[in-house]
MARLUM-669874 format. One line per field, with one value per residue (C-alpha): residue in three letters; x, y, z. Coordinates in steps of 0.1 Angstrom, whole numbers, plus 2048, in hexadecimal, padded with zeros to 3 digits. Layout:
MARLUM-669874
aa: [ALA	...]
X: [X	...]
Y: [Y	...]
Z: [Z	...]
//
This chain:
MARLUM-669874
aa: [UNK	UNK	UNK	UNK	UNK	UNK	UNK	UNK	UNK	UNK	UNK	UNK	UNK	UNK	UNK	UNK	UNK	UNK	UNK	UNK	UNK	UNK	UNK	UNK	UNK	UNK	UNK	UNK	UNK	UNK	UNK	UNK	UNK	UNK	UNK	UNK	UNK	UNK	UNK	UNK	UNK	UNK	UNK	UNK	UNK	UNK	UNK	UNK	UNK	UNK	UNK	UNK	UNK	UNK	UNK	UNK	UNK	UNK	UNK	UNK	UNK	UNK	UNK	UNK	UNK	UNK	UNK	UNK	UNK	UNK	UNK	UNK	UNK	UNK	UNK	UNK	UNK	UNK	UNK	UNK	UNK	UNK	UNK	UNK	UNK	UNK	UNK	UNK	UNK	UNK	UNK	UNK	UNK	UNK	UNK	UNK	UNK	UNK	UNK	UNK	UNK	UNK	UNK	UNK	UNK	UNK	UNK	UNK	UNK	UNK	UNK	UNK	UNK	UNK	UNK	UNK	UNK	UNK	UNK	UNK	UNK	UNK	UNK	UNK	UNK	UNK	UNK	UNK	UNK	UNK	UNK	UNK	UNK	UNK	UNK	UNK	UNK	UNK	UNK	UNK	UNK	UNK	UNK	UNK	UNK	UNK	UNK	UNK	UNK	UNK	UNK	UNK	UNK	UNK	UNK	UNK	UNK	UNK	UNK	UNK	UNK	UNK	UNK	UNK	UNK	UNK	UNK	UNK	UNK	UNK	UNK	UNK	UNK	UNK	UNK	UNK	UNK	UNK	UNK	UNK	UNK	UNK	UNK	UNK	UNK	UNK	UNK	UNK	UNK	UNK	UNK	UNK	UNK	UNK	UNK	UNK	UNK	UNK	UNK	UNK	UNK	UNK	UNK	UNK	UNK	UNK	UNK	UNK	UNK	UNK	UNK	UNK	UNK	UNK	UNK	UNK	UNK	UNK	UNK	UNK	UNK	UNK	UNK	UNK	UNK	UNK	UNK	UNK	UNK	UNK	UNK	UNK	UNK	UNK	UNK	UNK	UNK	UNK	UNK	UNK	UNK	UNK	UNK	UNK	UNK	UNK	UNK	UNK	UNK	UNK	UNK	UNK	UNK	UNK	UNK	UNK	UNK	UNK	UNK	UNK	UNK	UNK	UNK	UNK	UNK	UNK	UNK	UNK	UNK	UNK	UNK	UNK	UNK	UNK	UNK	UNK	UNK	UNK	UNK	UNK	UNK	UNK	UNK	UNK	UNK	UNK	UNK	UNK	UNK	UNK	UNK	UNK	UNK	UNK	UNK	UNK	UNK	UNK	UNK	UNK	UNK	UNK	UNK	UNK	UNK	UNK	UNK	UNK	UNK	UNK	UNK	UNK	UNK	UNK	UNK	UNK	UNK	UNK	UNK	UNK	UNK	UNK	UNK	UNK	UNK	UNK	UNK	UNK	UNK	UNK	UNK	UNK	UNK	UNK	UNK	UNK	UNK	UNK	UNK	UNK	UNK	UNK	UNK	UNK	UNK	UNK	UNK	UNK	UNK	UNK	UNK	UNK	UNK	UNK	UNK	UNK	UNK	UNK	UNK	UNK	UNK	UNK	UNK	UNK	UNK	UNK	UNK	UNK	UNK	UNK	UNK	UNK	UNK	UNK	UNK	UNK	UNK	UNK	UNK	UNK	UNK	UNK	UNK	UNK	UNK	UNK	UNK	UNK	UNK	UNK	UNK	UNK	UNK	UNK	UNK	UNK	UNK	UNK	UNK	UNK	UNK	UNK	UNK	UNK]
X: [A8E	A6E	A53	A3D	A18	9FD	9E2	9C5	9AF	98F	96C	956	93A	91A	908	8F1	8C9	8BC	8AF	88A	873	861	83D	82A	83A	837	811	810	818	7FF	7E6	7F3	7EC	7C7	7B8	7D3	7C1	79E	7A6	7B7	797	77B	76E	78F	77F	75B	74F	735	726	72D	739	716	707	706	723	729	748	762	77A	79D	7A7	7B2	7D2	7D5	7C0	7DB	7FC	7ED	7E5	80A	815	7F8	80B	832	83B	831	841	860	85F	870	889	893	884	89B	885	868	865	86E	84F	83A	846	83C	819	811	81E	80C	7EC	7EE	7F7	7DA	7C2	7D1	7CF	7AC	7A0	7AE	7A1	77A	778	783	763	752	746	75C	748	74C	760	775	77A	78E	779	775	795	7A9	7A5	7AC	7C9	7D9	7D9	7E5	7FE	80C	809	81E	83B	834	83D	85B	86B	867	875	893	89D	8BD	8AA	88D	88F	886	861	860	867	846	845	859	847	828	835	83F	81C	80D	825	824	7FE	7FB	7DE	7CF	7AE	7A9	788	79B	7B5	79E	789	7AC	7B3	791	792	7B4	7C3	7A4	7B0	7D6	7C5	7AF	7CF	7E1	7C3	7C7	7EB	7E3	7CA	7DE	802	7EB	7DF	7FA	810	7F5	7F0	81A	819	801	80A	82E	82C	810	826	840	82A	81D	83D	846	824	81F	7FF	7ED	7F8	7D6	7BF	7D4	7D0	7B0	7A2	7B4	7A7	786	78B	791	770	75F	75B	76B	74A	733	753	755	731	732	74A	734	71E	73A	74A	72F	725	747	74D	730	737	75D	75A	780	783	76B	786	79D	787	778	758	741	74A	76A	78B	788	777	78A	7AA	79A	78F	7AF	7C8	7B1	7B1	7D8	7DE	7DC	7F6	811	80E	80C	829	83C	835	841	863	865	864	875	896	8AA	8AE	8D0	8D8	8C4	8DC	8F7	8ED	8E6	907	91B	90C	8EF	8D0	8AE	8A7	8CA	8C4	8A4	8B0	8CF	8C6	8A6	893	8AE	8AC	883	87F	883	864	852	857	83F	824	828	828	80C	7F9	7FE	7F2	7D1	7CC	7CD	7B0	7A0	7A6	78E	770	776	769	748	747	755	77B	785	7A1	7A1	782	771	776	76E	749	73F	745	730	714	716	71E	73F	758	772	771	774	790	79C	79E	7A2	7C0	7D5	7CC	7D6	7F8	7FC	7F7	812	82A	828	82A	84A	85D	855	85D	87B	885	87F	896	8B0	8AF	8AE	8CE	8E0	8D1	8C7	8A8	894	886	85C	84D	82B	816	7F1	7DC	7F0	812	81C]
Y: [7D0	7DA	7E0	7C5	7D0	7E0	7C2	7CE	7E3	7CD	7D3	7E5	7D4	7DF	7EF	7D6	7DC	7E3	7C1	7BB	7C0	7A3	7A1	7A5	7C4	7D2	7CB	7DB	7FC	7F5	7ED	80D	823	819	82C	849	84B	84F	85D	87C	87D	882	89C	8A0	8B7	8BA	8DA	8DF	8FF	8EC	8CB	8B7	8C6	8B2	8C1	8C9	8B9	8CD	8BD	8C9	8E1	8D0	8D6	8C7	8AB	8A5	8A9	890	87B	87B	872	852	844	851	838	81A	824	82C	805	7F9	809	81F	80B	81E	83F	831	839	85E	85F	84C	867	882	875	872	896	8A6	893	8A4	8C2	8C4	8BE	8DD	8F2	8E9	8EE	910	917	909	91A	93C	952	93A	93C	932	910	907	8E2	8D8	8B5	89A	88C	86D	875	87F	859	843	856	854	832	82B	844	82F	80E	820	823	804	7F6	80D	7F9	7DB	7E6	7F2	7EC	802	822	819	839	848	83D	84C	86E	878	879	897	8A9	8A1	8AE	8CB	8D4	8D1	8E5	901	905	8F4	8DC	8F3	8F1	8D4	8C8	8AC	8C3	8DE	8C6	8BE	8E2	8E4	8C8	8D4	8C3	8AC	89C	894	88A	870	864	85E	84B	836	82E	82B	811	7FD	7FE	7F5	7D5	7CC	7CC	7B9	7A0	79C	79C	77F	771	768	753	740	73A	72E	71C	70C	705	6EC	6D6	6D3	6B9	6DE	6F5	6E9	6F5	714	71E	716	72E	748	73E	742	760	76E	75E	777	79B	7B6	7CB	7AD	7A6	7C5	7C7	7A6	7B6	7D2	7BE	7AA	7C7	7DF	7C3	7BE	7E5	7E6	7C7	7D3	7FC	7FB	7F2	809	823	817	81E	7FE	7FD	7F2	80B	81F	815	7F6	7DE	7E8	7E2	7BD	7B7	7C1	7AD	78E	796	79D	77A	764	773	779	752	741	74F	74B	725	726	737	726	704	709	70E	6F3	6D7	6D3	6F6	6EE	6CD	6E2	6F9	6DD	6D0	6EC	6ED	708	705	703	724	732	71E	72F	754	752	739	732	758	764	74E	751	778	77F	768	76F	796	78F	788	7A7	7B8	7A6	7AC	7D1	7D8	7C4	7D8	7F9	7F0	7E5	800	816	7FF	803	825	81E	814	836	828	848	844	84C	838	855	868	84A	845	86A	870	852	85D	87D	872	888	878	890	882	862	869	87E	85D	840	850	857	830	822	834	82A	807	80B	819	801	7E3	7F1	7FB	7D9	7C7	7D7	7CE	7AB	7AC	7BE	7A1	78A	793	796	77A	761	756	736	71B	71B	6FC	6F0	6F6	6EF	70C	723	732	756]
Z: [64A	63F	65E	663	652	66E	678	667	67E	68A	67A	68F	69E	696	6BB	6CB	6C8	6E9	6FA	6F2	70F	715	706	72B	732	714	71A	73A	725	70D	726	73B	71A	71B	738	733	70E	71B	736	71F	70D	728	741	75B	775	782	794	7AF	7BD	7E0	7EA	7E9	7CB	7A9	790	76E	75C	74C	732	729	710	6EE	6EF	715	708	6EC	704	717	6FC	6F6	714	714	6F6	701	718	705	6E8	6FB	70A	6E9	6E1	6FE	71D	733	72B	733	759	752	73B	755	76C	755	752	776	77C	75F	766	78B	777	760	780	792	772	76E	791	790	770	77E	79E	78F	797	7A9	7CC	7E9	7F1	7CC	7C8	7AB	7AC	794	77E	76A	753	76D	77D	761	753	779	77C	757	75F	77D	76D	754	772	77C	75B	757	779	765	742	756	775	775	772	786	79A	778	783	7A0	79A	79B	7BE	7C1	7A8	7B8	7D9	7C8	7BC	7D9	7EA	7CD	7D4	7AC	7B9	7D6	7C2	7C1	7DB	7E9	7F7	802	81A	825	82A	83F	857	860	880	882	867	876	892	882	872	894	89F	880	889	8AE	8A5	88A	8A3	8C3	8B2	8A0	8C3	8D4	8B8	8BC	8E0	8DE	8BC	8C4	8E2	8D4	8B6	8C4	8DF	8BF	8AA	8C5	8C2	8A2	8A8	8B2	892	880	89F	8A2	882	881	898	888	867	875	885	85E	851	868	84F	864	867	87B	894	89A	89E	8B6	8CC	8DA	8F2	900	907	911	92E	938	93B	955	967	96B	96F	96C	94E	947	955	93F	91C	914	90C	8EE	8D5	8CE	8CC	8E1	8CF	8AF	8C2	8CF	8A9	89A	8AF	8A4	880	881	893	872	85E	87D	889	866	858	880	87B	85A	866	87D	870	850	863	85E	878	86D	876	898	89B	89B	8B2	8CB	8C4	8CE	8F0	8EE	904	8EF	8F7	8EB	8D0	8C4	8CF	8BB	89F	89A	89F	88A	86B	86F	875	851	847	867	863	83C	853	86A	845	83D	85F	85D	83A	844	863	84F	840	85E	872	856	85B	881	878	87A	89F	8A7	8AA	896	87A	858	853	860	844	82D	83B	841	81C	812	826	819	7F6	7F8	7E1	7F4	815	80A	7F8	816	829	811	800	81F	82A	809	809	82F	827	80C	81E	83C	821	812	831	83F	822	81F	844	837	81B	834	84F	831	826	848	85A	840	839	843	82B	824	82C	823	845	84A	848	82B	823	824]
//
């Protein structure tokens, strides 16, 4: 018998394209490129013979200006036909942009006198931000190497450590104010995790309280709403004669620290400000469990109050914990104005550089807020997604007075 003839072999398939990003994101590379462009092009370091004095810009050498040139255009070029590249080049743009800063610094200050400043200049801070919407965009092209855009964090940390950016002014004043300045950091936190416990310790009762007459959400919310309409700086200044008189009619309290400045009427303006968000989104919570699910509870036997500890507070935490997140972001801010009534903080920092018209200090204190704010938002809002996930997650229903 003759053997049966071989199946022909099947054609190979042609490989796939890449998938085409979407037209926004490809945009937000684009748009990213922009800032990183001029930034590459204009003065990135300014030097002073101290910190007050007026300073002479310095651009980059050509063939720094044209490396970073390259990496302006890189990542949005990358976007379309390797996306998955894209947050590696981000990275690489955010580290050489710190690079280039610590480079020049060094290069400015050789030879100068010891009170001589080298600042970032205007370059410096429109290729940064170009550089980290750049990342940003780089999560969103793909989200399977997202860790790609984050790798500039180590090789930032790694600078720093190495002594690459010791030049620069912003991390001298650090060097100068020393332990004052960790200090003035944990007053910051003091003050934000004082009123954020007192505006829980009063906020949860009165939610719940509130849940169960739903005839009084409107004049609940109300007053907190109106407590929010109030700009930080005149509550805080409306505070100090209450206070003041009721530290000399009560000379305990006085004991205790209260009085019309400092930390007390920051604390009393905080917990207000951090009401809002803490029993809106507890109402919400709490109501958008399901009265099915309550039904059932009832059913099977369990009290009211077993009812809310085990059902109710459970499927609500995940929504209610949004406006904890919400509440704490808010009161990083707040706790910088609270500055100015000699509360201390980071703020301190902030409003001694604009009197002085020290870009430095400011930075010195607005930076380390803004990344405190950022970091309290994302381990909080990844608390949410983790009780989310284990203890479900109550509905959102419309409520008088705003949603979270």
């Amino acid at each position: 018998m003759r053997p049966a003839p071989a199946a022909p072999a099947p054609e190979a398939r042609p490989a796939s394209p890449p998938p085409a990003l979407r037209g926004d994101v490809q945009a937000v590379f684009w748009l990213a490129a922009a800032p990183m462009l001029a930034g590459a092009l204009l003065p990135w370091v300014t030097l002073r013979p101290n910190r007050l004095a007026p300073g002479e810009a310095l651009a980059v050498p050509v063939a720094m200006a044209a490396g970073l040139v390259l990496l302006a255009l890189l990542p949005a070029l990358a976007a379309r036909r390797r996306p998955a590249w894209t947050g590696l080049l981000a990275s690489l743009a955010v580290t050489a942009a710190f690079g280039v800063l610590g480079a020049r610094t060094h290069a400015a200050l050789a030879g100068q006198a010891e009170f001589a400043r080298a600042s970032a200049s205007s370059g410096f801070w429109l290729f940064l931000p170009g550089a980290l919407t750049a990342a940003y965009g780089a999560g969103l092209a793909a989200p399977r190497t997202r860790w790609t855009s984050w790798l500039w964090l180590p090789a930032l940390l790694a600078l720093v450590l190495g002594g690459t950016l010791s030049g620069w002014s912003v991390l001298v004043e650090a060097r100068n104010e020393g332990p004052r300045w960790g200090q003035e950091l944990l007053t910051h936190l003091r003050l934000v995790g004082g009123a954020l416990g007192a505006a829980l310790l009063i906020g949860a009762p009165l939610t719940v309280w509130t849940a169960r007459r739903p005839r009084l959400t409107g004049a609940v919310l109300g007053a907190a709403n109106a407590v929010q309409t109030v700009p930080s700086l005149a509550l805080l200044g409306l505070l100090i004669a209450p206070l003041s008189a009721l530290a000399t009619a009560v000379p305990a309290l006085r004991a205790l620290g209260v009085a019309g400045i400092g930390a007390a009427p920051a604390l009393v303006a905080m917990t207000l400000y951090a009401l809002l968000p803490i029993v809106r989104n507890g109402l919400v919570a709490l109501r958008g469990v399901p009265a099915g699910t309550v039904d059932a509870a009832a059913g099977m036997g369990m009290t009211p109050a077993q009812s809310f500890w085990r059902i109710e507070l459970p499927l609500a935490l995940p929504v209610w914990l949004s406006g904890v997140r919400q509440a704490a972001v808010m009161l990083v801010g707040v706790a910088a104005v609270a500055a100015l009534i000699g509360a201390g903080g980071l703020g301190t920092y902030i409003f001694k550089g604009l009197q002085s018209a020290a870009a430095d200090l400011i930075l010195l204190g607005a930076v380390p807020a803004a990344l405190l704010a950022v970091l309290l938002d994302a381990a909080l809002r990844g608390a949410e997604g983790w009780l989310g996930a284990r203890l479900g997650r109550a509905a959102d229903p419309d409520l008088p007075g705003g949603t979270p």
